[in-house]
N, C-alpha and C positions, 0 to 999 in steps of 0.2 A: 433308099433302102431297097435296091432291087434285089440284091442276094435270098431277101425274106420271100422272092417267088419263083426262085431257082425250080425246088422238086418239081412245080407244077409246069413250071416252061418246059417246050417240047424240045428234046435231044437232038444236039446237036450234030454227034457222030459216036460212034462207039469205038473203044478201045478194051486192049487184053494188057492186062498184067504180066511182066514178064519178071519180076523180081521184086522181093522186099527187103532187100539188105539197108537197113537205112543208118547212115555216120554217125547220128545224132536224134532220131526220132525213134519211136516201136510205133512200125504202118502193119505188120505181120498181124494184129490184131483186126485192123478194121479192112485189108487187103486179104486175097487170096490168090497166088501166080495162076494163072493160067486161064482167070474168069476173065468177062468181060463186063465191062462195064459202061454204064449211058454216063456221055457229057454233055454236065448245063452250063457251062461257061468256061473259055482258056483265055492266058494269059500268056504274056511270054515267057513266064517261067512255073506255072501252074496251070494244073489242070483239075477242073470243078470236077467230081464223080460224085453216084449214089452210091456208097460203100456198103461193105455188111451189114453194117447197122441200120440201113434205111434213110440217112440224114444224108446232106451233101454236105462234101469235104474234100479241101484243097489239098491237093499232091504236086510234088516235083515232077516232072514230066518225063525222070529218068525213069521212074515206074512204069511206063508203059510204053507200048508198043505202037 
């Protein structure tokens, strides 16, 4: 159950937001374009962030920059 120590793990690298259009998801809630944001873990098709909310949450990686 590592994901339960994701917030506390030290980031990884930071990325910007460059869009929320999403096909099939509403990210426009818990994203903002143009912020940036600390990553605690990537995948090859996701990437872990602290979002607005404060919690860590998995995104597509077309999100970001």
């Amino acid at each position: 159950m590592i994901h339960l120590n994701w917030k506390e793990a030290p980031t990884i690298k930071t990325v910007t937001c460059t869009q929320t259009d999403a096909k099939k998801y509403l990210v426009s809630n818990v994203l903002t374009v143009g912020k940036t944001y600390e990553v605690k873990n990537e995948t090859e098709e996701f990437i872990f962030v602290v979002d607005n909310t404060g919690h860590v949450g998995g995104f597509y990686k077309e999100y970001f920059a």
